[in-house]
N, C-alpha and C positions, 0 to 999 in steps of 0.2 A: 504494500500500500504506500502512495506517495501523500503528503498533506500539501494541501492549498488553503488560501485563503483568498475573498474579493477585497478590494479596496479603492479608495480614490488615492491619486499620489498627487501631491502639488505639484507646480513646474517646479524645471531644476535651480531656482535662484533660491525659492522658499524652502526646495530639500537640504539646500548645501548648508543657511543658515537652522534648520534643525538641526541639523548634523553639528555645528559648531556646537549648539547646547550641549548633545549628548554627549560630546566631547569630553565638554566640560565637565560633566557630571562623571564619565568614565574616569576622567585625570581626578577633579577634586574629589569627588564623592563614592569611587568605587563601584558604580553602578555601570555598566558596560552592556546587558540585556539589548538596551532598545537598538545599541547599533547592530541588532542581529537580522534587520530587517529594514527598508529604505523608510524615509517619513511616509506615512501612511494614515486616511480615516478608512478604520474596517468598518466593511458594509456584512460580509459576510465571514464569522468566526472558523477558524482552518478548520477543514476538517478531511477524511481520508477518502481518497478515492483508488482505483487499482491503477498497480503501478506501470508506467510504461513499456515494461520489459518484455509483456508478449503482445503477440499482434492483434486479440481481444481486447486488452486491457488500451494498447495502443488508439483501437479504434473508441470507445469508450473514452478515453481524451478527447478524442479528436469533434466526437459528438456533442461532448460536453460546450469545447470549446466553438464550433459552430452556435449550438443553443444562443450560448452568451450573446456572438455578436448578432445573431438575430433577435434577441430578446431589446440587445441596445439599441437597435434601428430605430427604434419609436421614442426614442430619448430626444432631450432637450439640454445644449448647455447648461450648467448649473453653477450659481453663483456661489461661493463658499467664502464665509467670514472667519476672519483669527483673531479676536480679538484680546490676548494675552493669554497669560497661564491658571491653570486651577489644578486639582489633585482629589485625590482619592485614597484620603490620609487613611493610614499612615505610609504606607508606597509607595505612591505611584504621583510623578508630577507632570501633567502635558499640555501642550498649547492647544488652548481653548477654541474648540471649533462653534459656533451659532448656527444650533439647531432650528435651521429655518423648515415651515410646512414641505417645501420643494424636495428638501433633506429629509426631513421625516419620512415624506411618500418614496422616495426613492427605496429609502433602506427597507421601509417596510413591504414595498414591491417586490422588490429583491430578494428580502427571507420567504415570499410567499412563491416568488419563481422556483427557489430551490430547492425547497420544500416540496410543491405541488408535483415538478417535473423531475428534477434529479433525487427524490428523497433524503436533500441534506438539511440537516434540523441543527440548528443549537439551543439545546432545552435550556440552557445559561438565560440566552436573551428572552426566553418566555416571561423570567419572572424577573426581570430587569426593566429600566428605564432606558430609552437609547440615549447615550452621552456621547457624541461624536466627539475623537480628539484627533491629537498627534502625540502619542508617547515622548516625552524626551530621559525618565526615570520610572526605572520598575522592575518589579520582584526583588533583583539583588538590592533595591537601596533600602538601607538600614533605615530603622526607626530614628536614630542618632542622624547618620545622615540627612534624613526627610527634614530633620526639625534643627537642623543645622543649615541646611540649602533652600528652604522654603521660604523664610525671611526678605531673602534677597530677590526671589523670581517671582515673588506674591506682585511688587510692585513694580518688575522689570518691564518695560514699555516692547511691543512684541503686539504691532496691528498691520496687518496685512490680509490682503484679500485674491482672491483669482476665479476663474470661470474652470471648472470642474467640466472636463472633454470627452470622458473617456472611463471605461470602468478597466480594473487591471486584476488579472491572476497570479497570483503570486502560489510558487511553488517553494520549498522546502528541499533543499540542497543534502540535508543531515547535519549543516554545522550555519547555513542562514538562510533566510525570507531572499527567493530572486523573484523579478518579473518574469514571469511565463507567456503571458501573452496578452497583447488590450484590446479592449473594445471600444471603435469610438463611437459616440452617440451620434444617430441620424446617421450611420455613414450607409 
């Protein structure tokens, strides 16, 4: 079995300065996790499908990955706001994304796609709230760390915005999160 997950990626100007965060937080804070995957808001929670290595399983990708960009054809750019940082103490700290309706309906589009046609469920998001972000700390950052590094990024200034193009696959290497393949909306 190979894992995936869906997500939106920013462009490469807003990934480079997430990455600077994470950085930061790998050097000061010991938290190194989130660089194990590009900046990303997940739409859809990883989960396992068969793995490429025979020609069933191949084809099965390959279905999957049509679905997607037909399911995207009927999409709309989508505006997405950053409006600074928030968290999910004691953990986890990431750039705060704005949970607009457009956002909402996508994502929840989306679990309804995968659900109804590939049977991929994440009973996690059933009984959750959807929080759209961008990781920049998580799991390894200590309790100490969060409440040592949170002070500083509560009110570090971090607004930016972009038009949301494209849905992306991200596949699971065995050691990080790559892009596998996108989809762009309306194409």
């Amino acid at each position: 079995m190979a894992r995936y997950f869906l997500a939106l990626l920013p462009p490469e100007a807003i990934q480079k300065e997430v990455l600077r965060i994470q950085q930061t937080f790998a050097k000061q804070y010991h938290s190194r996790k989130a660089l194990n995957s590009p900046p990303h808001i997940t739409l859809q929670a990883p989960f396992d499908w068969p793995s490429t290595s025979t020609s069933a399983a191949q084809q099965t990708t390959t279905a999957l990955a049509q679905g997607l960009a037909e399911w995207t054809n009927h999409l709309k750019p989508l505006p997405i706001q950053l409006p600074g940082f928030g968290v999910f103490a004691p953990r986890v700290i990431y750039v705060h994304v704005q949970c607009t309706p457009a956002l909402l309906t996508l994502h929840t589009q989306l679990q309804t796609y995968c659900a109804e046609v590939w049977n991929i469920k994440d009973t996690r998001s059933q009984h959750r709230p959807f929080i759209p972000h961008i990781t920049v700390a998580f799991r390894d950052l200590t309790r100490a760390n969060f409440h040592a590094s949170w002070p500083h990024f509560q009110d570090c200034p971090f607004e930016h915005h972009f038009t949301a193009t494209a849905l992306t696959l991200l596949k699971h290497n065995s050691q990080r999160w790559e892009t596998f393949s996108q989809f762009a909306f309306g194409s």
